[in-house]
C-alpha positions, -999 to 999 in steps of 0.1 A, spaced: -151 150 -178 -162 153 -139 -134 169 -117 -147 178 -88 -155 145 -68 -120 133 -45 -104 102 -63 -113 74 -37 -101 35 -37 -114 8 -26 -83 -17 -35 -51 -13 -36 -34 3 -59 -13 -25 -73 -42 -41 -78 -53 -13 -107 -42 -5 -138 -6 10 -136 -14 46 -141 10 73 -139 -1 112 -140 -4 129 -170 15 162 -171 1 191 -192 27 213 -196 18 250 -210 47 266 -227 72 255 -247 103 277 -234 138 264 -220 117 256 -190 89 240 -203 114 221 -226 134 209 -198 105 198 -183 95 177 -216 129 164 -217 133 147 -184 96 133 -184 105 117 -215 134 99 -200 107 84 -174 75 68 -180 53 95 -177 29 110 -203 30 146 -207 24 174 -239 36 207 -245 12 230 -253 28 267 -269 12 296 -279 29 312 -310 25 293 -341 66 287 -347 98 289 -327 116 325 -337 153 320 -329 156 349 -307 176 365 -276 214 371 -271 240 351 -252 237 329 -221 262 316 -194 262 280 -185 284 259 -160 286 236 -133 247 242 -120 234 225 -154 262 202 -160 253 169 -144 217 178 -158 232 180 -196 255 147 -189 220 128 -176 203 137 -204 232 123 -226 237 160 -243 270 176 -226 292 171 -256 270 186 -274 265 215 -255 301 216 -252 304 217 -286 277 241 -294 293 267 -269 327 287 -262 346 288 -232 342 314 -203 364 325 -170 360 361 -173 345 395 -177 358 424 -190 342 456 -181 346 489 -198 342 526 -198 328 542 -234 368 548 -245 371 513 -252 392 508 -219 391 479 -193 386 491 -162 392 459 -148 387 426 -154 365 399 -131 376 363 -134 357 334 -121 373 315 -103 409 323 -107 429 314 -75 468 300 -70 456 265 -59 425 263 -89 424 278 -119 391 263 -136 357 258 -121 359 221 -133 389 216 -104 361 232 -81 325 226 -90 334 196 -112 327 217 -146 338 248 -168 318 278 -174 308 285 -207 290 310 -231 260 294 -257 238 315 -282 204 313 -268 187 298 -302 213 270 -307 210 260 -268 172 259 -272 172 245 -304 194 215 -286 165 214 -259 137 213 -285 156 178 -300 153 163 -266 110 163 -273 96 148 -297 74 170 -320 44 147 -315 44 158 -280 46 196 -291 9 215 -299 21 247 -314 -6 278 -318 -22 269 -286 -36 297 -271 -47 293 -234 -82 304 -219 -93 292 -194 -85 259 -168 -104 243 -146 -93 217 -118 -107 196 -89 -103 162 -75 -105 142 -101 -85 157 -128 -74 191 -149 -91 204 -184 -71 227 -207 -90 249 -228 -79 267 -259 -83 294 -280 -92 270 -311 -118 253 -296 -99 222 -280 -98 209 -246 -72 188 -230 -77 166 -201 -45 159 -175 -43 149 -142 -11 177 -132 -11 215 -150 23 231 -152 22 268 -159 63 274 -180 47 304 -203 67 330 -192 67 361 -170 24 375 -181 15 332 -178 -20 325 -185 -19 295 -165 -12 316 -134 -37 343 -143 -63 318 -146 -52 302 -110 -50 331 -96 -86 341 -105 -94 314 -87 -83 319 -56 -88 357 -55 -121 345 -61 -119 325 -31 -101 347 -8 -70 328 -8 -48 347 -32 -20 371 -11 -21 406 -16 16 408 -32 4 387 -56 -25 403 -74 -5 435 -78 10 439 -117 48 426 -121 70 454 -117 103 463 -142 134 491 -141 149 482 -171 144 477 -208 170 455 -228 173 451 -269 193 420 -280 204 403 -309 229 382 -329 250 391 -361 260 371 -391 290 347 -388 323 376 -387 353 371 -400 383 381 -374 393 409 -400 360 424 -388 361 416 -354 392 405 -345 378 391 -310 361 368 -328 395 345 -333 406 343 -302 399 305 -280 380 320 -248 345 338 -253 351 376 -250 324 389 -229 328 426 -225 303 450 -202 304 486 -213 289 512 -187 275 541 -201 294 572 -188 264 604 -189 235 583 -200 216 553 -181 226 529 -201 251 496 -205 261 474 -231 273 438 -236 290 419 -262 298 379 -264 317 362 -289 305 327 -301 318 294 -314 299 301 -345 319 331 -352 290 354 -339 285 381 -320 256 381 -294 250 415 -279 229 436 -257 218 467 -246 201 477 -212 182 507 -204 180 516 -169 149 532 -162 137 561 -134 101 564 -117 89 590 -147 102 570 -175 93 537 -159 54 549 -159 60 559 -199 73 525 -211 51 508 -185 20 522 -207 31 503 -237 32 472 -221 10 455 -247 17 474 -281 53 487 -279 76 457 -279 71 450 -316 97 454 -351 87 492 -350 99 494 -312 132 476 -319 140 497 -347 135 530 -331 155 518 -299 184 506 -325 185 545 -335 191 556 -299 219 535 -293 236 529 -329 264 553 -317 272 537 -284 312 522 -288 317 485 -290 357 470 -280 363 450 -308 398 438 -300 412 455 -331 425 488 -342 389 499 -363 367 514 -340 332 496 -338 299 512 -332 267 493 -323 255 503 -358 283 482 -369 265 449 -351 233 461 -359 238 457 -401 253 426 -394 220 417 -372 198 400 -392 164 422 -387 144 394 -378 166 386 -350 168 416 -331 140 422 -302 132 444 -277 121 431 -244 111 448 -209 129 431 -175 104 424 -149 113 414 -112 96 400 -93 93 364 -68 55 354 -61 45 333 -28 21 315 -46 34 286 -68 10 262 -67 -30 252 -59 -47 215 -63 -32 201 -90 -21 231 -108 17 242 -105 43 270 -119 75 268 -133 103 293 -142 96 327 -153 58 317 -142 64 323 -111 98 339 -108 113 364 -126 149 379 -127 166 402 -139 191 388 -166 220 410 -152 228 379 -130 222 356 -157 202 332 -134 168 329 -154 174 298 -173 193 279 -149 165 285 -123 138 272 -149 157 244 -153 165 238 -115 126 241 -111 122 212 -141 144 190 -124 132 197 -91 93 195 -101 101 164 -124 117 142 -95 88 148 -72 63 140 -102 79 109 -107 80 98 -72 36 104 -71 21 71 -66 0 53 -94 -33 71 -98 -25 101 -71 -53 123 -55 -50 157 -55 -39 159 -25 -7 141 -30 -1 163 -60 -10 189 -37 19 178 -17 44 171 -40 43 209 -53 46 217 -17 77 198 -19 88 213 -48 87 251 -38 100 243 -6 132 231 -21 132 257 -44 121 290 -31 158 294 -10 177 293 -41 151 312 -63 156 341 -36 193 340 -33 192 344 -71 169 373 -73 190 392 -46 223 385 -66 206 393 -103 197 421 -83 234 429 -75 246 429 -108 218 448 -119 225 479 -97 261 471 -108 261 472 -141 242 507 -138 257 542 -135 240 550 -99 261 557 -65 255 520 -51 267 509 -89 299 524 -83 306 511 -45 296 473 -60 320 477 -86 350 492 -65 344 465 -40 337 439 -70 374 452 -80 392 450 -51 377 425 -32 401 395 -18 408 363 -34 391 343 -1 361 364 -5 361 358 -40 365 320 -37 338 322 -9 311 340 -33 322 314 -63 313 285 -43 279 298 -32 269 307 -64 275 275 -78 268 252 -47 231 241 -60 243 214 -84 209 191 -84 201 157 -105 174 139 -123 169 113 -95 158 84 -115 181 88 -138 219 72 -136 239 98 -112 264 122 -133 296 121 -115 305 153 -97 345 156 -94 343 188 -81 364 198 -49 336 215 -35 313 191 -29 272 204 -44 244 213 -19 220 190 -1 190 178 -26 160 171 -10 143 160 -40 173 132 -48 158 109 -27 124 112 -37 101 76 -38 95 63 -69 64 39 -76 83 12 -80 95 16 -49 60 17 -27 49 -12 -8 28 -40 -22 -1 -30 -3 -17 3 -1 -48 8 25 -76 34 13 -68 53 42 -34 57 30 -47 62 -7 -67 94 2 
């Protein structure tokens, strides 16, 4: 296949075959799912390409509400989230006695009670593997090439090959990097332009992390063994460790599960020591040793028995429990040619503010309206464009979200700043509160060829640029080479 000659036309493009790009899509995460999911819905050919051989349904508890909503109802799969997940308003924080120090609801204010009233949905709490497992239903598995390993890409004018590990090569018009936080799409990309002298300086250097975070899910409980378990609302309780940098989390589950989590907070020495097994630490043997340091730490329960984490740990499946490090970081460069990134490929939070899914899947729907509004055989150029598009939309709400995951980071930690957040957290007035509520969930954004969700919320959702993207069918009869190039 020859890539590097410009695509040029000499009709118009009526006049050719109706082609539409075809989307390679590395990684088969929430992202990279998302992605899969909403270019099904449109006429555009894509795969999935994943690395490991098989799905492992792991990680903890996440929080989902009025952002993904309309997404969800587009996609014809909100009952069934609904149905999959428990209902949220609050937080309950704790000191290691088992005591609420004091309790954060969102929103709860005389004139609304519920985030439907204001953002036109309810907040609510899903196990990570039954939410992806509902994502991976939305693809079809012909469309999913598992144990695909990544090498090396290669891009120009005329197209994009894929290369893997097994000896086969894929050929796509658009690359879309969704394979996580260490993406070999973006490694290879940025090769390329460090090669070229086009890659920023704050973008070569290695993706820096302050904590490290071991997660899992139990067996279904009965309420006789944790009697939280029973009650209607998710119970999401945040325990700060009192002498020791550490904090915990527990969420109940509409399964009758509890997902938990622990966080270590880590200082410059100790940051270098786990930065050096990068590679080799984060296996079985890992998880098991960091399972000894914390089996003591107290869990609330809701009942009279106190709970350790030992307790959750033997009702953890082994398999299930993981140990991961939490990388920060936002990189300026998102796209080159016809090569883009997506998600934790090119930002990465902290899950403290529980904003990395959300934002891979505001990036899918973002980068999937602009896709679909390319014209029929696009240069690169145009794809070039679109991307531009894409981050520009993006990047403001990607940064607001890294500052406030970085919030709740520094609150949920033991330090002097940690303590100031949460007094203020605590105390802070209901118009402030209702203020920071509806800037949190303001970015509300839609699949624009699909049929529009409605959105009964009192606060109306943000500007979307993307909404009213082109589509093809929507180009004029006649397009002059000029306008082609």
């Amino acid at each position: 296949m020859e890539i590097n000659p410009a695509v040029t036309f000499k009709h118009g493009r009526k006049l050719m075959f109706a082609k539409r790009p075809k989307v390679l899509i590395v990684g088969a995460g929430l992202g990279g799912l998302t992605l899969g999911a909403i270019l099904q819905k449109s006429d555009i050919p894509y795969e999935i390409f994943e690395r490991a051989p098989q799905v492992k349904p792991l990680g903890s508890a996440m929080a989902f509400g009025a952002a993904t909503a309309p997404m969800f109802k587009q996609l014809g799969i909100y009952d069934e989230f609904v149905a999959l997940a428990k209902f949220n308003d609050s937080i309950h924080f704790s000191n290691e006695k088992r005591q609420t120090v004091y309790k954060m609801e969102f929103p709860n204010f005389p004139d609304e009670s519920f985030s439907s009233k204001l953002f036109g949905a309810d907040g609510f709490i899903v196990a990570r593997p039954l939410l992806y497992d509902l994502m991976l239903r939305q693809v079809p598995t012909d469309r999913i090439h598992m144990n695909k390993k990544v090498l090396s890409t290669k891009q120009g004018g005329n197209g994009i090959i894929l290369r893997c590990s097994d000896g086969t090569e894929y050929e796509g018009d658009i690359l879309v990097g969704a394979d996580g936080a260490y993406s070999a799409v973006r490694q290879n990309l940025y090769a390329e332009l460090k090669k070229a002298d086009r890659l920023p300086a704050d973008d070569a250097l290695p993706l820096p992390f302050s904590t490290v975070c071991l997660v899992g899910q139990t067996r279904c409980l009965t309420a006789e063994e944790f009697p939280d378990i029973a009650k209607e609302n998710c119970q999401f309780i945040n325990t700060l460790g009192g002498d020791r940098p550490y904090s915990w989390s527990t969420f109940t589950t509409r399964q009758n599960t509890v997902c938990w989590g622990v966080v270590l907070y880590l200082d410059k020495s100790s940051s270098k020591l786990h930065d050096s097994f990068r590679n080799s630490e984060w296996g079985p043997e890992a998880a098991s040793a960091m399972c000894e340091q914390v089996k003591d730490f107290p869990v609330v329960s809701g009942g009279v028995k106190k709970l350790t984490f030992q307790d959750l740990i033997n009702w953890t499946p082994k398999e299930l429990i993981s140990k991961v490090m939490l990388e920060e970081k936002v990189f300026e460069t998102w796209y080159d040619c016809r090569t883009v990134l997506l998600g934790d490929a090119c930002h990465k939070f902290n899950p403290a503010g529980g904003a990395g899914a959300i934002n891979a899947m505001h990036d899918a729907i973002t980068l999937g309206n602009y896709i679909n509004a390319l014209p029929h055989h696009p240069t690169a150029e145009e794809i070039t464009e679109a991307f531009k598009a894409y981050r520009e939309e993006r990047i403001p709400w990607v940064q607001e979200a890294f500052d406030t995951s970085k919030i709740f980071r520094v609150m949920a930690s033991k330090t002097i700043l940690g303590k100031i957040i949460r007094f203020c957290a605590k105390y802070m007035p209901a118009s402030m509160q209702k203020k920071s509520a509806i800037r949190m969930n303001a970015n509300r954004p839609q699949i624009a060829f699909l049929p529009k969700a409605e959105d009964k919320g009192l606060e109306r959702p943000a500007p979307q640029t993307s909404l009213s993207a082109m589509t093809p069918a929507d180009e004029q009869e006649d397009v002059t080479p000029a306008q082609a190039v």
